[in-house]
C-alpha positions in Angstrom: -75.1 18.7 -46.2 -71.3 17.3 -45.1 -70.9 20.2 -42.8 -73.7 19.2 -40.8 -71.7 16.2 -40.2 -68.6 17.6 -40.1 -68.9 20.3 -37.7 -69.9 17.9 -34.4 -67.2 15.5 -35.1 -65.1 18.6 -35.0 -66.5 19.6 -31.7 -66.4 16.0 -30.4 -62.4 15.6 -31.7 -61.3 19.2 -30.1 -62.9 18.5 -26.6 -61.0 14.9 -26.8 -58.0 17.0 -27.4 -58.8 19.6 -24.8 -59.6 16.7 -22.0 -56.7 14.7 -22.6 -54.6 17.0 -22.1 -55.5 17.4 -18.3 -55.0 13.3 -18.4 -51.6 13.9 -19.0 -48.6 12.2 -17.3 -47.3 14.4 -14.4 -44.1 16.1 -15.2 -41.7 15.0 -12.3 -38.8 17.1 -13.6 -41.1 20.3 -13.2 -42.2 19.2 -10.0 -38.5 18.9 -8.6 -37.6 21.7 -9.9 -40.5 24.1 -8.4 -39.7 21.9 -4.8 -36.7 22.8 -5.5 -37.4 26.7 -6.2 -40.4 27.2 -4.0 -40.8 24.9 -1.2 -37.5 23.5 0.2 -36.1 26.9 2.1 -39.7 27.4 3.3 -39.9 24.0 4.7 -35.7 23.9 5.6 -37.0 27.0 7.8 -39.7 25.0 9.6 -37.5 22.1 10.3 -34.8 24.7 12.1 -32.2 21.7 11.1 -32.2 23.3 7.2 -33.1 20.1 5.9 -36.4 20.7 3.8 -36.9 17.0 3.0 -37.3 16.5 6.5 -40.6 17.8 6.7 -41.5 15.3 4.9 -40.1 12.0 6.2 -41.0 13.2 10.0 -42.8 10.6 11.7 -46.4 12.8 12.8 -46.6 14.1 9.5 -50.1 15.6 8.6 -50.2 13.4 5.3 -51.8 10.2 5.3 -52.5 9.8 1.5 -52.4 10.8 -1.7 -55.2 13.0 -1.3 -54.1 14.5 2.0 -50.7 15.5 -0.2 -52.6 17.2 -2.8 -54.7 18.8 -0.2 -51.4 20.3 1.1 -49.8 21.2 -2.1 -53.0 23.0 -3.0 -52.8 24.6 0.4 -49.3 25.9 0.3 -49.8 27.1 -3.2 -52.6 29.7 -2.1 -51.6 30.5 1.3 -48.0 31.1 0.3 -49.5 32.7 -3.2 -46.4 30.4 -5.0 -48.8 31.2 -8.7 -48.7 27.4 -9.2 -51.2 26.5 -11.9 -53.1 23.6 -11.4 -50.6 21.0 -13.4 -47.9 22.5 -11.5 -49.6 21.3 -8.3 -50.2 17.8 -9.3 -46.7 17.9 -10.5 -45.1 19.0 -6.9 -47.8 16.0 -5.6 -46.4 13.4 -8.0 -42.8 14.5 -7.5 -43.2 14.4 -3.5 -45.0 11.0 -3.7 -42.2 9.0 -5.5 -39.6 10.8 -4.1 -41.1 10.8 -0.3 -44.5 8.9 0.2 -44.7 6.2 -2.0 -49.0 6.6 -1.6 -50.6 4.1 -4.5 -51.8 6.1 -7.4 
């Protein structure tokens, strides 16, 4: 009779573990380092100056919000095939936004 009980409050305490994990803080040292790895001689390139931070302090930037720097992250990630996982993406986002845009959360 207790592992009736049991086994859904098992269930219900895993899938709190499982979703709250993907609440987590971003990591801001893993997203510098993978701009920092990935990103910045890409977008030195663009800039021809071989600044990459420029791209993004350039005043007709494409990126508006935070969701607009996501979107881009997410885009550069599969048209560039970088093999970001998803954390890794909001990662980059979070590190670009405090370092760059400064978008509310």
């Amino acid at each position: 009779m207790k592992m009736i009980f049991l086994r859904p409050l098992l269930v219900v305490t895993l899938s709190l573990l499982v979703s709250s994990q993907s609440f987590a803080a971003p990591d801001l040292a893993n997203g510098k380092n993978i701009d920092q790895q990935k990103c910045y001689a890409c977008h030195a390139k663009k800039t021809g100056f071989g600044n990459g931070d420029m791209i993004y302090t350039r005043n007709d930037s494409k990126v508006k919000s935070m969701a607009d720097l996501k979107r881009m992250v997410s885009l550069c990630n599969s048209e560039l095939r970088l093999d970001l996982f998803p954390e890794d993406e909001v990662d980059v986002a979070a590190f670009l936004n405090q370092q760059f845009y400064k978008f509310k959360p």
